[in-house]
C-alpha positions, -999 to +999 in steps of 0.1 A: +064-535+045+052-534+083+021-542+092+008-508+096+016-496+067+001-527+045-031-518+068-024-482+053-020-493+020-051-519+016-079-498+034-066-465+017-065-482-018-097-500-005-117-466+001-104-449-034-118-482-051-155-473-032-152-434-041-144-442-077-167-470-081-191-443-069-186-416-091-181-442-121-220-455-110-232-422-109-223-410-142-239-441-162-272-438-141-275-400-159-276-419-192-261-391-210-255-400-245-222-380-249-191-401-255-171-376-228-195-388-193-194-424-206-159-422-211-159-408-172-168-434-162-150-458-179-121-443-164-135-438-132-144-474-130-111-489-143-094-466-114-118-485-093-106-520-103-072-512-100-074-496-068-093-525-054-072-553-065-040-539-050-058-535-018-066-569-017-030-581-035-005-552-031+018-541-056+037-570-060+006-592-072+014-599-112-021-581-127-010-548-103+009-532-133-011-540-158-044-528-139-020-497-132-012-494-175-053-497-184-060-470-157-038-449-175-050-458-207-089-449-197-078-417-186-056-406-217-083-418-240-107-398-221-081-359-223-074-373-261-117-369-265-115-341-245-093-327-269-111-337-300-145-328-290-142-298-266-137-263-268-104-265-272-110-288-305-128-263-325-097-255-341-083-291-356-055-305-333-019-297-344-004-335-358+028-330-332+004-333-300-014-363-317+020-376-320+022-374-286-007-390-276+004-424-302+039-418-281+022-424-248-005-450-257+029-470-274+048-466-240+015-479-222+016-511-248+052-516-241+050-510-206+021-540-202+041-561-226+069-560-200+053-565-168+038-595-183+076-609-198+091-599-163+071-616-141+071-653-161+113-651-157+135-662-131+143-631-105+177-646-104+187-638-141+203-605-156+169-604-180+145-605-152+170-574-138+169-554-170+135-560-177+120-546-143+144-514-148+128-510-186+099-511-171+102-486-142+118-463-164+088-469-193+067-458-162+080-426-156+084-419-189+041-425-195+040-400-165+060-370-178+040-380-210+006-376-194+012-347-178+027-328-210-010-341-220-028-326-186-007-293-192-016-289-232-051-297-224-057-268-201-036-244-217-056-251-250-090-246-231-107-213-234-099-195-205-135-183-193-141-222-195-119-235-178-131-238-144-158-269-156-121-290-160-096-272-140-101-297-106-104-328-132-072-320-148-060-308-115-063-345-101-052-361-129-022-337-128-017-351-087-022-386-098+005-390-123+029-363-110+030-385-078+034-416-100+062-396-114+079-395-080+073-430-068+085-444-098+120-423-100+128-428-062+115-469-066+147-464-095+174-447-075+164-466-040+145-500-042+144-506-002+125-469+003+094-467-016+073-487+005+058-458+026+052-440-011+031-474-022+010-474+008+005-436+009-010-438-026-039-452-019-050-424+006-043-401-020-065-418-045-093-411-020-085-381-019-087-370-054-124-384-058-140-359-041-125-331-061-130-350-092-166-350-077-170-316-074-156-310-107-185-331-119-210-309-109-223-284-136-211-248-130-199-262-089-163-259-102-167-227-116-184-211-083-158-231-059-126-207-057-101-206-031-093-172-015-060-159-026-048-161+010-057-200+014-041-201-023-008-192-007-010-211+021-021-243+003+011-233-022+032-229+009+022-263+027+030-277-007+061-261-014+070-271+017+067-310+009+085-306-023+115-292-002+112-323+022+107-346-008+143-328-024+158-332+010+148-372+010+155-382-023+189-357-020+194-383+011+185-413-011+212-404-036+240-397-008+237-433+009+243-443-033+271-422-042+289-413-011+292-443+004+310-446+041+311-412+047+271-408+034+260-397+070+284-368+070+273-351+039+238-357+046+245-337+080+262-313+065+233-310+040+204-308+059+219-285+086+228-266+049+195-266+037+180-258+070+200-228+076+192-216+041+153-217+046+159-201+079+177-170+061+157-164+033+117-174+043+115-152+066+125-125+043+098-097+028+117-098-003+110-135-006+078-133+004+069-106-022+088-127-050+065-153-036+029-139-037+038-120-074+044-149-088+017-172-074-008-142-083+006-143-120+003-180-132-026-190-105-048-164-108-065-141-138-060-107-122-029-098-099-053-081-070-078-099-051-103-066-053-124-076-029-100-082+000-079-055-013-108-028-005-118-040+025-082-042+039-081-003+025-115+011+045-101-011+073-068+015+071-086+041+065-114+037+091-090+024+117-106+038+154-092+038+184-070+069+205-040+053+193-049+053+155-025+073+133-032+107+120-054+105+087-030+116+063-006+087+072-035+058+073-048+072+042-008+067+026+002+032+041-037+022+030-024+030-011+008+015+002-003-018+011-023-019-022+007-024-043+029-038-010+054-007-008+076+000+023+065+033+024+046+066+008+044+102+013+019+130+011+015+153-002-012+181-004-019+216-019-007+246-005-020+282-004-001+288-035-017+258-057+016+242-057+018+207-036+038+208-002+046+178+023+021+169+047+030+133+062+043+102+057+038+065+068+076+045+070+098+071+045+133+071+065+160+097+056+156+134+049+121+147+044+121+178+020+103+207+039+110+238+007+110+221-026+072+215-034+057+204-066+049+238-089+017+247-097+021+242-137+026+201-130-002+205-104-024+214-128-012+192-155-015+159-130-052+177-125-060+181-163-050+145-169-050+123-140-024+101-148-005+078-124+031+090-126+054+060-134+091+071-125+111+045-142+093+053-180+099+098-165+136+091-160+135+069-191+123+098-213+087+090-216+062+123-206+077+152-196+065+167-161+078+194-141+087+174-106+107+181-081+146+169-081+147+150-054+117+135-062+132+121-098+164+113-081+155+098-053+157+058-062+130+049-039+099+067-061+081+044-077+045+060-085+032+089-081-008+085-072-031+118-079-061+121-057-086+139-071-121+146-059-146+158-079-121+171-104-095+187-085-061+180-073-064+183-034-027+160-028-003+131-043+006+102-028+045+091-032+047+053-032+083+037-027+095+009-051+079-025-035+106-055-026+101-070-059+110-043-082+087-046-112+067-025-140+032-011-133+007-017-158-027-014-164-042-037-137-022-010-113-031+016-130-071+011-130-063-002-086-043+027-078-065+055-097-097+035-078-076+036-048-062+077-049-103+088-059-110+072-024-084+086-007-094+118-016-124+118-006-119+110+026-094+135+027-115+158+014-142+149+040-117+157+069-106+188+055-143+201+050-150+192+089-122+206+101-135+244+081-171+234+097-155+228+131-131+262+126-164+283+113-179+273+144-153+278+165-149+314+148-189+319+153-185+313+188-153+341+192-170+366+177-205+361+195-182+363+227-160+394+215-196+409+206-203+408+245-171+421+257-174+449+226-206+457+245-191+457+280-160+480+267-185+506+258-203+506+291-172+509+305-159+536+281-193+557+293-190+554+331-150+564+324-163+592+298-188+605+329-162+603+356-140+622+337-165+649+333-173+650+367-137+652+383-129+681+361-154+704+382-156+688+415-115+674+417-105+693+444-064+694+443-056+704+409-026+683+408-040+653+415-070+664+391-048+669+359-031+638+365-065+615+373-075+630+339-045+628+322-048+585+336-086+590+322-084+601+290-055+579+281-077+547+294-106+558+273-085+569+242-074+532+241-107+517+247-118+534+219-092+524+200-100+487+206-137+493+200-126+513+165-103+480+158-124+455+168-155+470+147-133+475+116-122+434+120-158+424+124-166+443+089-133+429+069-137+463+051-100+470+052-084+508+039-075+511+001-034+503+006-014+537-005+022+539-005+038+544+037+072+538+049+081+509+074+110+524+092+087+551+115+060+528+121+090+495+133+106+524+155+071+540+168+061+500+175+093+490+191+087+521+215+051+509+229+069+480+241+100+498+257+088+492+294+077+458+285+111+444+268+142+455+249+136+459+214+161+468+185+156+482+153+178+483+121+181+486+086+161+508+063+137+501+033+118+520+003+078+521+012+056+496+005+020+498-011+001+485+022-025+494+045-010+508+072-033+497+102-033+462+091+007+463+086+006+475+123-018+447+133+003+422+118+037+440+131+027+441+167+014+399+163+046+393+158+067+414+181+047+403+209+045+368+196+085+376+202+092+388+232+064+360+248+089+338+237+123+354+245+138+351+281+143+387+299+174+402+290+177+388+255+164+415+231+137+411+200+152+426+166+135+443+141+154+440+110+145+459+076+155+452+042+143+451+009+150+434-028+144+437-061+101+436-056+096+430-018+101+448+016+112+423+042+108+427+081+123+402+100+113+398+134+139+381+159+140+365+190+162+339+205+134+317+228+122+285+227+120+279+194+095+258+171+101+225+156+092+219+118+062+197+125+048+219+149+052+250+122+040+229+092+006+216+114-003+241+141+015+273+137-008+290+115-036+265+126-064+291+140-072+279+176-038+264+176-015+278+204+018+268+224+009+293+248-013+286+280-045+308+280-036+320+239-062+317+214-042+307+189-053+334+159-020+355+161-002+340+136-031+331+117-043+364+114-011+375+106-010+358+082-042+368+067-042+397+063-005+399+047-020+375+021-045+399+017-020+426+006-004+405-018+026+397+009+034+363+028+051+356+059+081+329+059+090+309+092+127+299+104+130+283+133+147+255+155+138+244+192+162+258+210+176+285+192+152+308+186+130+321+154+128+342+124+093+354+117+096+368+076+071+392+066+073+400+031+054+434+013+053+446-021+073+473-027+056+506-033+058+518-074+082+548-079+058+567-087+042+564-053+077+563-037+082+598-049+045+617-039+049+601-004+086+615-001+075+651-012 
């Protein structure tokens, strides 16, 4: 051994024997009459003596081994008391673990009784040989021994008591698992454990502290690590295992292999190297890594506390740059359970749920197929988080969407509900470790969607403030232009009046008046409209054709751009100045967007229940995202100087008549504007024909 690491090796085992000694004083100056502290600090005190007499002999001094057997026997008496005496006693002992414990104290009898035969024979002889090999392999054995003891110990004490011992055992577990080491690579490689001998010490000085700290009533229980140092700390020691595989893998090679040893322990390590390169950095590995440090490390799988913060963080996010709401509110339930991706979705005007965003889902998005109303309302009645393996299994029946069931990637379904109602879903994908939810995600992920949906619920109720507002301020300004119209409509009403008996060509009189009448008719007109919008008192709907009023429309705009008309339809039950309204929204929505020479159609159909007007135009085109978030988005408009309540009103007011208007479009090739009305009953069909 070099000189530094023999100056290692005695001041590290030097320190553990202060730290011990220490703790050992401490514990019999409290003068607790319990047989568990005395026994403490028996132990403590023969680790003390042992650690101090290697530091000032080494190892190889002849008491070193046997100082090395009573320390073990201190601390076994000590877990065997423990055991006895504890909460995990009050049920009696079962006779095969105090087998186990006579097993060990016999191998720590034996192993004494050898180091003391070994060292009184010559090195030189095949019994001194055999004897130190018995005795290295009687060491390891007392080490697996005592830690099958730690392990049973902690496993039979009641979990909600188990912090007062868990960094006792813990050290105890470090102590002899380290032995456990030493001794097996001191077996397969004499010439290599001398850096392993001098470390120990230092790692004897290290465990007093958190034997320390485990002394202190209720200090263990309060002192936890954060699950994010827990991985780390597992990492960093994971990491040292691997080295400590790769050396002793090494240590083996140079035995077996022989001349060509240094090539396969190149090829190894650049083996093992290029293996840890591949698969650390991979999420799946990662994932396998945190489940299953969060399963037999902790009590709960979710760290609840960093979990919610990390979600209000998502949520909350500020900035320009921040993502819409919908998809922070998605990846924040998504990184709750550590899925790739998520989808949402929200209710539609028919109570059924339709796509709204989605945070990392790649492929095809579904724009038609939305989730009916009927499993809306059951998700709503229940509230249960939808678990796709146990639907495609058989287990609950609910009436989803196909590609939702089929697609491989759905894992959970999350309903958020605020305040008993169903405002959206979020889709979760299935994490990289596939794995079953239970109740622990259950209770996180029904937390989690409540949350959700209130902040979405929150956003949706500002933005109807901010559009009520915005609609307050339209109609206060329309109510001064309303009152500027009919100032106007009087000065025209007067002039008109007055050039019929002072216009003094007759020619140009009838034609000023013919200009003057027509002006004020449509002023009036506007003023009739704009006061029948401003009540919402619209005409009782009676049965009218479509065909007329499409050919009648399509003529206003003759001078303004080519329109065609076709088809033919029965009439529909409808009020005929809002049909109009909604007829010419469209139409002029259509040729806005059509370049000159490319005419707006006017189709006409009907099925079995509705009339259908299609209006046509091959422009610009929408894109799905823009129809889906603006298009019918009041305010909203692709058009420089629009207001944006076109197709909103549109709309409307064919909601209002029990119709709908569907939307086909693609940038670049023009759209399809659908307006849908109920058809007329036959009854009213046939008074309106005669």
């Amino acid at each position: 051994m070099g000189a530094l690491l023999q100056f290692v090796g005695d001041w590290g085992h030097a320190l553990a024997a202060v730290l011990f000694a220490a703790l050992g004083i401490f514990l019999l100056r409290r003068r607790d009459d319990a047989p568990e502290p005395r026994l403490l600090a028996a132990a403590l005190l023969l680790t003390s003596c042992w650690a101090l007499y290697v530091s000032f002999g080494g190892v190889s001094k002849p008491l070193s081994g046997v100082g090395e057997s009573i320390r073990n026997a201190g601390w076994l008496l000590l877990l065997f008391v423990m055991l006895r005496r504890g909460p995990a006693g009050r049920a009696s002992p079962a006779a095969t673990v105090i087998a186990v414990y006579a097993a060990v104290a016999g191998l720590v009898l034996l192993q004494t009784f050898t180091d003391l035969v070994w060292r009184q024979l010559s090195p030189a002889s095949d019994l001194h040989h055999a004897l130190v090999t018995c005795s290295l392999i009687l060491r390891m054995m007392t080490a697996i021994g005592s830690l099958l003891l730690v392990h049973h110990l902690y496993t039979a004490w009641p979990s909600r008591e188990r912090g007062g011992v868990a960094l006792l055992l813990g050290s105890l577990a470090a102590m002899w698992t380290y032995d456990l080491n030493l001794y097996a690579i001191r077996y397969l490689a004499p010439t290599r454990v001398d850096e392993l001998y001098a470390l120990r010490g230092l790692l004897m000085a290290l465990l007093a502290p958190v034997i320390a700290v485990g002394m202190r009533k209720g200090m263990a229980g309060r002192l936890q690590l954060s699950r994010a140092m827990a991985f780390q700390s597992l990492s960093i020691v994971a990491i040292a295992l691997y080295v400590a595989v790769l050396l002793a893998a090494a240590v083996l090679i140079e035995v077996i292999a022989g001349p060509y040893a240094r090539v396969v322990e190149i090829a190894a390590v650049f083996f093992t190297a290029v293996t840890a390169l591949v698969l650390l950095p991979s999420p799946r590995i990662r994932a396998l890594w945190k489940v299953q440090v969060a399963k037999h490390f902790f009590q709960h799988r979710y760290d609840y506390r960093t979990e919610w913060m990390r979600f209000g963080d998502t949520i909350g996010r500020p900035g320009e740059d921040a993502a819409p709401l919908g998809e922070r509110v998605a990846k924040a339930v998504a990184d709750i359970t550590d899925s790739p991706a998520a989808m949402l979705l929200l209710r539609d005007e028919r109570g059924g749920l339709a796509f709204e965003t989605h945070w990392n889902w790649n492929g095809d998005l579904t724009e038609a197929d939305t989730v009916s109303p009927a499993a809306v309302a059951r998700l709503e009645q229940t509230g249960w988080i939808v678990d796709f393996a146990k639907l495609r299994g058989g287990e609950g029946a609910l009436d989803l969407p196909g590609w939702m069931v089929d697609d491989r990637r759905a894992w959970a379904l999350v309903p958020l509900i605020h305040y008993g109602r169903l405002i959206g879903v979020i889709l979760l994908a299935r994490p990289p470790v596939d794995r079953r939810l239970d109740w622990e995600d259950f209770d996180m992920l029904r937390a989690a969607g409540r949350q959700a949906a209130t902040h979405i619920s929150e956003a949706q109720g500002q933005q109807a403030l901010d559009d009520a507002q915005r609609f307050d301020e339209f109609n206060r300004r329309f109510a001064f232009i309303a009152h500027d119209i009919k100032n106007l409509v009087s000065q025209l009403s007067l002039l008109s009046r007055n050039a019929e008996r002072h216009a003094d060509n007759p020619e140009f009189r009838a034609d000023m008046l013919l200009t003057l009448k027509e002006s004020v008719g449509k002023m009036n007109d506007m003023l009739a409209r704009l006061s029948l919008h401003n009540k919402g008192r619209p005409e009782e709907p009676r049965a009218m054709p479509l065909a007329a009023l499409l050919a009648q429309l399509a003529g206003t705009r003759a001078r303004q751009h080519v329109v065609q008309v076709s088809g033919d339809a029965p009439p529909v039950l409808a009020d005929p100045a809002r049909v109009e309204q909604i007829i010419l929204h469209l139409m002029q929505n259509a040729i806005d967007a059509s370049p000159p020479g490319s005419p707006v159609e006017l189709r006409l159909s009907a099925d079995a229940q509705d009339a259908i007007v299609e209006v046509i135009d091959r422009g610009r085109g929408m894109s799905a995202e823009y129809i889906r978030r603006d298009l019918f988005k009041p305010f909203s408009s692709s058009k420089a100087g629009g207001f944006g309540l076109g197709a909103f009103e549109a709309r409307s007011l064919a909601q209002a008549m029990g119709g709908r208007i569907d939307v086909d479009s693609k940038p670049g090739a023009g759209s399809r504007f659908t307006l849908r009305l109920p058809l007329a009953p036959r009854m009213d069909r046939t008074e309106k024909a005669a």
